[in-house]
C-alpha positions as CSV (number, residue, x, y, z in Angstrom):
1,X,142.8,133.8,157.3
2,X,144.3,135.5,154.4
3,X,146.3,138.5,154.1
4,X,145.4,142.0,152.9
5,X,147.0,142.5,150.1
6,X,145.6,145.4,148.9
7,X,146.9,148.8,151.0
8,X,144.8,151.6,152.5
9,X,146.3,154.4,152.8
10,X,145.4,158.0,153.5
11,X,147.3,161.1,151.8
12,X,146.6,161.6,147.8
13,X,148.9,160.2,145.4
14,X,150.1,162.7,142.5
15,X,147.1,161.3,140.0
16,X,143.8,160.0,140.9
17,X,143.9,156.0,139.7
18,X,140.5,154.3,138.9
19,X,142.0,151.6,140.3
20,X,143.3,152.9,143.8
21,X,139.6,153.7,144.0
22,X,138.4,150.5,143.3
23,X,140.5,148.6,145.6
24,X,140.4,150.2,148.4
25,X,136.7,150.5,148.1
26,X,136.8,146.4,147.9
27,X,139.0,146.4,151.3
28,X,136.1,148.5,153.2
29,X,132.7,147.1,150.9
30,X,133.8,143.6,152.1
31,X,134.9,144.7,155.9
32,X,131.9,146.7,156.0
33,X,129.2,145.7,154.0
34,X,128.8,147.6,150.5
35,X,126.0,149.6,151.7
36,X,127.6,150.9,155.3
37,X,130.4,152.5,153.5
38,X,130.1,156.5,152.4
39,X,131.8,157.3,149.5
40,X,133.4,160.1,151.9
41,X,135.3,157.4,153.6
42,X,136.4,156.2,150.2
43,X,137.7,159.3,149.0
44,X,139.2,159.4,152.6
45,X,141.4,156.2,152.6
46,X,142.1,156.7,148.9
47,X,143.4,159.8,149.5
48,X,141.3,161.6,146.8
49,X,138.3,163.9,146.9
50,X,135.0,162.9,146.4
51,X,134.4,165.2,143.0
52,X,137.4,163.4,141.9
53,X,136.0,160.1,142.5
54,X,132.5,161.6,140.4
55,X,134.6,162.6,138.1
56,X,136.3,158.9,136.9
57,X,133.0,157.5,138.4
58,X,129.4,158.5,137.1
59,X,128.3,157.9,140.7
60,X,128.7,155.8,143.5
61,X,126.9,152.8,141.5
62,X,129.1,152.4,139.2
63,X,131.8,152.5,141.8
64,X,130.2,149.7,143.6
65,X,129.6,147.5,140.4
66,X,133.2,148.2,139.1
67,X,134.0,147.0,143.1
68,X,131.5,143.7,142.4
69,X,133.3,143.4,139.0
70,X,136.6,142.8,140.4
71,X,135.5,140.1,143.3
72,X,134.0,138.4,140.7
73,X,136.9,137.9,138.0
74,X,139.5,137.8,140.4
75,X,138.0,135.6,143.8
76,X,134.2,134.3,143.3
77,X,135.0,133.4,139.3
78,X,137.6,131.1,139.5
79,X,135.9,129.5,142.7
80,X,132.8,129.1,140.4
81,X,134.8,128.0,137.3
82,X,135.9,124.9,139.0
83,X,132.2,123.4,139.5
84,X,133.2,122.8,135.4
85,X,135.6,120.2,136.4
86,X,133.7,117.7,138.7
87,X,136.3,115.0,138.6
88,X,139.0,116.9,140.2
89,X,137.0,118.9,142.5
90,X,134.0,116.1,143.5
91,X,133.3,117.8,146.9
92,X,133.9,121.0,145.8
93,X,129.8,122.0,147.2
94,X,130.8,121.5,150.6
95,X,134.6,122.9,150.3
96,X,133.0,126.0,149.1
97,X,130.9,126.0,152.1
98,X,133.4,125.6,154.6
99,X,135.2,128.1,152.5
100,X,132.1,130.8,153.4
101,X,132.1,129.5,156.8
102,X,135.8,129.6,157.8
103,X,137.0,132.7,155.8
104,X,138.6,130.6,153.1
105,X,139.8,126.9,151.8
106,X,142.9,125.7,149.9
107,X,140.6,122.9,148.1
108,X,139.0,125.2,146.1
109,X,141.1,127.0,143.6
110,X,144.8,126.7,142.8
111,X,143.8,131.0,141.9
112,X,146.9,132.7,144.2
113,X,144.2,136.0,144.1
114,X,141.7,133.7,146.2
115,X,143.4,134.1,149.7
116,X,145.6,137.1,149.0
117,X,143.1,139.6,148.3
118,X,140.9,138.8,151.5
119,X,141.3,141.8,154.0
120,X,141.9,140.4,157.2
121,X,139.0,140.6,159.2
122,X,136.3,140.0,156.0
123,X,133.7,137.7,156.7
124,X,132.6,135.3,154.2
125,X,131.7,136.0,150.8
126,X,131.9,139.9,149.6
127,X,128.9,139.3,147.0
128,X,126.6,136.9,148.9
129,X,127.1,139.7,151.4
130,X,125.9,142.2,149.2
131,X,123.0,140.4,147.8
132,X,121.4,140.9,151.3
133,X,120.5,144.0,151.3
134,X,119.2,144.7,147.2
135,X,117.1,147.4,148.1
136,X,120.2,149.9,148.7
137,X,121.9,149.1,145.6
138,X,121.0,151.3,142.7
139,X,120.2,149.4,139.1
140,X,123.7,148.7,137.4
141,X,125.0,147.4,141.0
142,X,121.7,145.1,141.1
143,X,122.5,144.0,137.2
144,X,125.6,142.9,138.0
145,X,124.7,141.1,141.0
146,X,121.6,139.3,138.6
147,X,123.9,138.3,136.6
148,X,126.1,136.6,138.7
149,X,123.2,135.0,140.6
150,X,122.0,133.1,137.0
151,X,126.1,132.1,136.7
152,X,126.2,131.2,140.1
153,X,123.0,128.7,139.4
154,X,123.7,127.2,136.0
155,X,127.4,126.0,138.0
156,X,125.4,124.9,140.9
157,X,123.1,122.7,138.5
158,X,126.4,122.1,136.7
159,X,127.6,120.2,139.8
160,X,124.5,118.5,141.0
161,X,124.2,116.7,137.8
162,X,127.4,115.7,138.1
163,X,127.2,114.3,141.7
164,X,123.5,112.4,140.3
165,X,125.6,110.7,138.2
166,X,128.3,109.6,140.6
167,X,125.6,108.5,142.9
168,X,126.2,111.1,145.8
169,X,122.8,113.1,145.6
170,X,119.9,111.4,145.4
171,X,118.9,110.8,141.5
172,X,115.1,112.0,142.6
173,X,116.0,116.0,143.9
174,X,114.8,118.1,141.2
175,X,118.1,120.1,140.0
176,X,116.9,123.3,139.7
177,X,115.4,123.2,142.8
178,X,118.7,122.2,144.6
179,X,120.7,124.6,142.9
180,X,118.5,127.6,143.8
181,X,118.4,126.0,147.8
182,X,122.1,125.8,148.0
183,X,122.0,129.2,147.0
184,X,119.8,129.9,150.0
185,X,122.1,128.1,152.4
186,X,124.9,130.3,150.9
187,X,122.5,133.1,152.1
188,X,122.0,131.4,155.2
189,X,125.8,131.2,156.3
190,X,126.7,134.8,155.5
191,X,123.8,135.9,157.9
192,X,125.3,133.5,160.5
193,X,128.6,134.8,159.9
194,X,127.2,138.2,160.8
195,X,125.2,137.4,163.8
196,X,128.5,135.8,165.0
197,X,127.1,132.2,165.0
198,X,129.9,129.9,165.8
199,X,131.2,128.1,162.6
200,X,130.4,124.6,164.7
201,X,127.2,125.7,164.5
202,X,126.6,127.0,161.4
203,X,128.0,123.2,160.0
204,X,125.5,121.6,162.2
205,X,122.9,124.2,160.1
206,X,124.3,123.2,157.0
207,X,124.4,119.8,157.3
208,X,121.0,119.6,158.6
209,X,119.8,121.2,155.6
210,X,121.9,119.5,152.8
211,X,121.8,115.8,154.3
212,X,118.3,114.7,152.7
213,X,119.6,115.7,149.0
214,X,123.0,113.2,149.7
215,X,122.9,109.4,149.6
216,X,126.5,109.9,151.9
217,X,126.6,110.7,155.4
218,X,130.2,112.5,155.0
219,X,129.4,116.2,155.6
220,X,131.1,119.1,156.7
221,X,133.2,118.6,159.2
């Protein structure tokens, strides 16, 4: 379980910081879910007020993409960047898996933001999270999440190309098809997560659903 790095504190500081905002925003977005937090509880924990947050903010949209922004360059990205590099991380499909199920996973990035950022407590993946509810989230929120869903894809397509060639999936699955499925069972395991599945469980649902795409029988454990 990682360690929450970033600190929450009430009282206002001197200056309103953009950042302050945004981070402690990220602690309560990913303890919470991005939609169950009020932007009065924000201001609260940040110590600010909420005109002052409108006032470095254009509105609580922005404040929740700026939020998305960071989890993406500082935890998801370099997660993501490493389906690039197949030969060093060959398993790194089900690492990042275990990673969603288990609250985190040394295998997957040598990034020392990864862990550190996590408030303790979190549960599995702030943006999958997010991507749950779309409905809520208001247009440049949604944009940001679009975009990361085609990144998230072409990396996931990256990697079962990758494992075709090395003879661990099945040369038949259609690529695209798998990539946009294992984005589904990400889906899957956040739900879990939130309905308090056990994470023995949740394996046994993951395995299940992944095992007739790979020629091996090693699966998550």
């Amino acid at each position: 379980m990682g360690v929450n790095m970033i600190k929450r504190s009430v009282g206002r500081p001197k200056l309103l910081s953009r950042e302050h905002v945004i981070n402690t925003a990220f602690c309560e977005y990913w303890l919470h879910g991005i939609n169950n937090v009020p932007l009065s509880k924000v201001a609260l924990l940040a110590g600010v007020s909420r005109p002052g947050i409108y006032i470095e903010f254009t509105n609580e949209d922005e404040l929740k993409c700026e939020v998305l922004k960071k989890y993406f360059n500082e935890i998801a990205g370099p997660v993501f960047k490493n389906y690039d590099n197949y030969n060093d991380y060959p398993n790194h499909l089900l690492n990042h898996l275990d990673a969603n199920i288990n609250d985190g996973n040394d295998n997957l990035t040598d990034n020392i933001l990864y862990r550190s950022l996590r408030p303790k407590g979190a549960l599995g993946c702030l943006l999958i999270r997010s991507t749950l509810s779309p409905k809520e989230l208001g247009p440049i929120t949604l944009k940001t999440i679009k975009d990361f869903d085609k990144y998230r894809v072409k990396q996931l397509k990256k990697y079962a190309s990758n494992a075709q060639n090395s003879a661990i999936l099945n040369k038949n699955i259609d690529i695209d098809f798998f990539a946009k499925y294992c984005v589904e069972i990400f889906k899957l395991v956040q739900l879990m997560r939130l309905d308090n599945s056990s994470a023995s469980y949740i394996k046994k649902v993951v395995n299940t659903s992944l095992e007739p795409f790979f020629n091996k029988k090693e699966m998550l454990h």
